[in-house]
N, C-alpha and C positions, 0 to 999 in steps of 0.2 A: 748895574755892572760895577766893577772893581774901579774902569776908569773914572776918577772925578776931572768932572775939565778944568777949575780951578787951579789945581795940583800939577796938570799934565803940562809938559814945553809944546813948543809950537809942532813939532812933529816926536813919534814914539818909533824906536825899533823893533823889528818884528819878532825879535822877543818877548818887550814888553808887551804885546796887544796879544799874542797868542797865549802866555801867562793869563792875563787878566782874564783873558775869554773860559780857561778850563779854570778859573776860581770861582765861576758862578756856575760849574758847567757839573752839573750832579750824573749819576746813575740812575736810569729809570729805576721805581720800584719793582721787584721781581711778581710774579705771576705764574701760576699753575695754569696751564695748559694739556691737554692730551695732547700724548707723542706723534701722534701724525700732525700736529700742528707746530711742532717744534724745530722744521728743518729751516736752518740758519742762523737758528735765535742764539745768545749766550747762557749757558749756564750758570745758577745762580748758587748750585751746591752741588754737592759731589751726589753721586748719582751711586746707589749700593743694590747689588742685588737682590732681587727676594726671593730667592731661591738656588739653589744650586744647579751648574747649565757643565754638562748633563742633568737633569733630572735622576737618571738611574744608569743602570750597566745597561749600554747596547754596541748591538753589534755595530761595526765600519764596512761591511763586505757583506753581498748579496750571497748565504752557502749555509752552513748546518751549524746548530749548535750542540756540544757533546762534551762528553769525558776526555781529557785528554790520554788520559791514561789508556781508553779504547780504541786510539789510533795511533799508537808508540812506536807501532813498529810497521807503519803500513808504507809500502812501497809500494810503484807503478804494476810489481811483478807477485806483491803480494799484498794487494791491498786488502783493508776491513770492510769486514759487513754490516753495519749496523739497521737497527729497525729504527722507521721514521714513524715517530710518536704525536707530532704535533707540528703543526704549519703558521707561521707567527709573522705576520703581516708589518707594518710599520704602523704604531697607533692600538696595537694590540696589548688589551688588560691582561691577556693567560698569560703562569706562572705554571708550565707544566714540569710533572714530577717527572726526571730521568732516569731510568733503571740502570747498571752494565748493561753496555749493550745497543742503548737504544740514544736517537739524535732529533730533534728538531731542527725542522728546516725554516732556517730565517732571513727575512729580508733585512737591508741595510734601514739604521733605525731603530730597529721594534726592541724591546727588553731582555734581555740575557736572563734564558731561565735561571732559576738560581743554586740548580744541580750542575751546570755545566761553567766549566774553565778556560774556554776557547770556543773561535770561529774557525771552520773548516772552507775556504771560499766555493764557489759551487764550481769553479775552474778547476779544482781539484779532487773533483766526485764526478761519477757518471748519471748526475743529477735526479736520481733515483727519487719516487714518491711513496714507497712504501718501503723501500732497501735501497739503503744507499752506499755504493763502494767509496772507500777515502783513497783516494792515489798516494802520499803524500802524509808523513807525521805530524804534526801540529808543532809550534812551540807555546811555551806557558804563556799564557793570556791572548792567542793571537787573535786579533782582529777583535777587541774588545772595547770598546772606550770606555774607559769606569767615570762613575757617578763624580761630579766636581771636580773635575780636571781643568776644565775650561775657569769656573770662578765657585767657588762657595758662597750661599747666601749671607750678605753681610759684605762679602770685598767688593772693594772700590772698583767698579766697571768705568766709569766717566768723571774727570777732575772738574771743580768750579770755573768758570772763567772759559770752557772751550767753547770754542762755535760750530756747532752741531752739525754732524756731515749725516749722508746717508749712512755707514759705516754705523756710526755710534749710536742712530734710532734703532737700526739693526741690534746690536750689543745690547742697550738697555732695554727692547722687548723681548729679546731672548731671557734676558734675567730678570723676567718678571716683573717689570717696571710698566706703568699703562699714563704715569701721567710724570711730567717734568718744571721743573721749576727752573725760568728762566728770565734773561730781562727781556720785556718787549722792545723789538724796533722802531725804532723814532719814527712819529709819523711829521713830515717832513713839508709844508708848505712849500711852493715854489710860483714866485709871482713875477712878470720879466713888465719892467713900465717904460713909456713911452709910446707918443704918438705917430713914430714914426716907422713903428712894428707891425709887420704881417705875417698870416701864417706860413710856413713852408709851402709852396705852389701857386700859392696867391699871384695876381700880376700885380706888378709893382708901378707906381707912379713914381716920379722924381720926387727924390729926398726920402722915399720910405724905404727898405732893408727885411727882408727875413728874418722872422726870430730860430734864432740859433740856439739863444742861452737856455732856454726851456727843456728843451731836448738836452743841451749838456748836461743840465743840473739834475734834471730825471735820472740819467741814466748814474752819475756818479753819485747820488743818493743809493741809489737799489747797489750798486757797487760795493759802496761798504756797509749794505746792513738794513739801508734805510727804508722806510716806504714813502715814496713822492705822492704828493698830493698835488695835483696842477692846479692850480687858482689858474690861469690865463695869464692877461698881459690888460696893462690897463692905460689909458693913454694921461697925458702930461695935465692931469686932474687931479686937485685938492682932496676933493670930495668923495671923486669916485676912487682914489688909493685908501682912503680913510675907512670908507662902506666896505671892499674888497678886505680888508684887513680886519676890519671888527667882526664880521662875520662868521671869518673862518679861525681866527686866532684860536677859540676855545676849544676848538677839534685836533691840534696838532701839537707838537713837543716842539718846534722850531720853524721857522719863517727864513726863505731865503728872497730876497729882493735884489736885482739886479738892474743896474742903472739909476741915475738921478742924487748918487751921493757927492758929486760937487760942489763949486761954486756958481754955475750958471743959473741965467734967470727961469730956465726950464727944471731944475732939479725937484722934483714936489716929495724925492722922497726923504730926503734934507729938512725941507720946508715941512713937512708934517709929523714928522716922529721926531726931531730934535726938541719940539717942545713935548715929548712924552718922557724924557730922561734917554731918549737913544743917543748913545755917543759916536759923533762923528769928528771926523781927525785925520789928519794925513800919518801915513805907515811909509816908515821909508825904506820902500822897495820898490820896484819898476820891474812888469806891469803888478798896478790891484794901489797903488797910493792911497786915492781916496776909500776910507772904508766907514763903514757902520755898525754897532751891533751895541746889543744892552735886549732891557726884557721888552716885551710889547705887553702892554697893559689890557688885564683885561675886565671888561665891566663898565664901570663909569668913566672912567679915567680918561679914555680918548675922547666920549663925549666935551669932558671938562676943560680939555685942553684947545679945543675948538671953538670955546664959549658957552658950549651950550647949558651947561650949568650956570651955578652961578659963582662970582668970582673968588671967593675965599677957594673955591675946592679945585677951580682950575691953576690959583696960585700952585696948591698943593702940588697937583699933578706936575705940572712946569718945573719944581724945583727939586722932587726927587724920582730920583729913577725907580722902577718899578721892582719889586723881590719877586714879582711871581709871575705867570703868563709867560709863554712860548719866548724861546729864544730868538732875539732876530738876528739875521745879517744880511746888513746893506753893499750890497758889492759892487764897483763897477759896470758898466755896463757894456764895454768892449770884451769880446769872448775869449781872449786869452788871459785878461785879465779876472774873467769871474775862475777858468781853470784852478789861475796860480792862488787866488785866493780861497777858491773852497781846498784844493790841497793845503795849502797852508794854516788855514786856519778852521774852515766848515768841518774837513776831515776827523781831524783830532776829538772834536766838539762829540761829534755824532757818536763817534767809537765810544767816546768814552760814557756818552746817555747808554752805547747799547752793552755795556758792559765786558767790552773789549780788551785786550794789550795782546801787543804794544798800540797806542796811537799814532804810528810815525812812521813812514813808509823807509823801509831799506836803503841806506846808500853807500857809495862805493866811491873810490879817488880814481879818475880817469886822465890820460892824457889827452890834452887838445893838440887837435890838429888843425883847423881854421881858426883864426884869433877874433875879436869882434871888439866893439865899445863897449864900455861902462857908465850910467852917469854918476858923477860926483855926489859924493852923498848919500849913495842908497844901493841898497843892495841888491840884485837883478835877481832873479830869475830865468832863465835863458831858456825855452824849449828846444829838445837837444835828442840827436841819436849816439845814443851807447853801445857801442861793440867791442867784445871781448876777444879775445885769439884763442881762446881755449888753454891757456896757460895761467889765467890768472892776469892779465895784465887789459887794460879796457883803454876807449880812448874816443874821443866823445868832440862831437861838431853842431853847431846849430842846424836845428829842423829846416830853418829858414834862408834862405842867401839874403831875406829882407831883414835880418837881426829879430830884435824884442817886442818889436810894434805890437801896441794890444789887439788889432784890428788882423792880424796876419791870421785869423782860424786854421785856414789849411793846413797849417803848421803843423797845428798838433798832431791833424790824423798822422803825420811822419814819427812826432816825436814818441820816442819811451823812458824820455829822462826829461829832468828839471837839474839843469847846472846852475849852482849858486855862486856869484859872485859876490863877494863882502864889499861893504860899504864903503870901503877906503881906496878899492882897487878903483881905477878908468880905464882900463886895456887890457884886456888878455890875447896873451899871446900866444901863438904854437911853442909847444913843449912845457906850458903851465901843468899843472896837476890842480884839478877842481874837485869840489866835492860833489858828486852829482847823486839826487834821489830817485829810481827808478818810480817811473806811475804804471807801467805795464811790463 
């Protein structure tokens, strides 16, 4: 990673850690794909048609195709008679020849012979299969859609950089397009540690807790893009954090770990990746302080830094960070703080692997109406509801009547804002104006 600790003060602003993290933080390599497999992905080039959409001149309306000229003067009192020459389906190769006179009957679709200069709709015939009366004149070209109206082969259907809806698979199979070039989705480790994690339903003994964070990070992985891979949960082991990790490192584009980046005597995932070059450092903001992140090594590297090599190669490992193998981040392990931290920092990281912009969620200056604490020195994060009046004007209160606590989860499901207090502020007050980042 970008941070050296030597270099770094004792704490960084979450400026500088979120810089450092998109300076290592690349674009996946783009990938062909067939378009049924591209809903979500980012585009990696402009997308051009190969072909012209319409294909040919067809009709818009279920009625006849003819001369205009042989219904010029037909009215309800005098309408024409023409002879029906041919019957032209949707999907139909005939190209029949028209005499004066004479009409083919076409459905919506099929190809506009190429003797005739208008649709007569069949609302305006007394839908005749051998004669057909016209109530009704025609005007020039009516009910015709000509050839490349919609796009010519060659123009630009889809710009680089979008993220592909239903819509646009639609548009580039229609013009001819069968396969896409885009970035692939980050596939997304997600490991939650500690011994004091059970699963959701599980019964709970004193001092153990539901794992919440697993479920969080899943779901805001797939959120912006990503594919979550669940490693589990691993208890407060050397060993078994180190196996769980070498394992699956070579399969994924990024590692999110939650919990054990402290200073306690429990912290193992501190204790085992900072001798791999992972940088760990307090971020001054509240909730998500403690954080982690740099490469996870992968191949020998953890081995050596374990021991288990021998020592000239485990110095190696110890002393520089890794250029290659999955991204990690070490995150808190209270559940509003792994939130603010993947918003803050995981977000950015992902969007920008999956070939995204902007990486940076929307925000807007709200007024407070309930005031809360700050602490000195660091910049908050507040989980916060945002309500607008319909006029432009918004105005924004904690999710919580319990303030910032990382432990507060319920919180979130309320909140749909992140209010940022800056690092200088202690107090906010009603009638403040914050800056707030909408999450939902």
């Amino acid at each position: 990673m970008a941070h050296d600790p030597s270099a770094l003060p004792a704490s960084i602003s979450i400026e500088q850690h979120l810089a450092s993290i998109l300076t290592t933080t690349a674009t996946l390599p783009a990938i062909t794909v067939p378009i049924a497999q591209a809903l979500h992905r980012t585009l990696a080039a402009d997308v051009r048609a190969a072909a012209d959409v319409p294909g040919f001149d067809n009709s818009a309306m279920d009625g006849y195709a003819l001369r205009r000229a042989d219904a010029a003067t037909a009215t309800a009192e005098t309408p024409a008679a023409l002879t029906v020459v041919a019957d032209l389906p949707a999907g139909s190769a005939e190209n029949p020849r028209l005499q004066p006179g004479e009409a083919a009957r076409i459905m919506t679709g099929a190809p506009v012979p190429d003797d005739a200069d208008c649709i007569v709709p069949i609302e305006d015939t007394d839908e005749g299969t051998a004669t057909v009366l016209i109530y009704r004149a025609p005007v020039e070209a009516a009910f015709i859609r000509p050839r490349g109206t919609d796009v010519h082969a060659g123009d630009a259907v889809l710009p680089a950089g979008r993220v592909l809806g239903a819509r646009d698979l639609a548009a580039a199979a229609a013009s001819g397009v069968s396969t896409l070039s885009v970035h692939p989705a980050p596939r997304v480790g997600v490991l939650s540690t500690g011994s004091e994690l059970r699963q959701p339903g599980e019964p709970l003994a004193r001092g153990q807790i539901h794992d919440s964070n697993s479920l969080l990070l899943e779901a805001l992985i797939t959120e912006c893009g990503g594919i979550p891979v669940l490693l589990g949960s691993v208890p407060d082991d050397d060993d078994a954090l180190r196996a769980i990790l070498d394992t699956h490192a070579p399969d994924v584009d990024a590692i999110i770990t939650s919990g054990g980046v402290s200073v306690g005597a429990y912290d193992v995932v501190k204790a085992v990746l900072a001798p791999l070059g992972i940088w760990f450092g307090p971020v001054r903001m509240q909730p998500g302080k403690p954080q982690g992140v740099g490469r996870f090594p992968v191949g020998n590297a953890s081995a050596a830094a374990d021991g288990s090599s021998d020592s000239s190669t485990a110095t190696t490992a110890t002393a520089t960070a890794p250029d290659s193998g999955p991204l990690l981040f070490a995150l808190p392990g209270n559940p509003v703080s792994v939130f603010v931290s993947f918003e803050t920092f995981v977000r950015p990281a992902l969007l920008t692997m999956a070939g995204r912009a902007p990486i940076v969620r929307p925000t807007l200056s709200a007024t407070v109406t309930t005031g809360w604490r700050s602490p000195a020195g660091r910049a908050q994060y507040m989980p916060a509801v945002v309500e607008e009046d319909g006029q432009g004007a918004a105005s924004v209160r904690p999710a919580s009547a319990g303030g910032a606590g990382s432990y507060l989860v319920a919180s979130l499901a309320r909140a749909n804002a992140l209010a940022f207090v800056p690092e200088d502020a202690t107090e906010v007050r009603a009638g403040d104006a914050l800056t707030v980042t909408l999450v939902s």
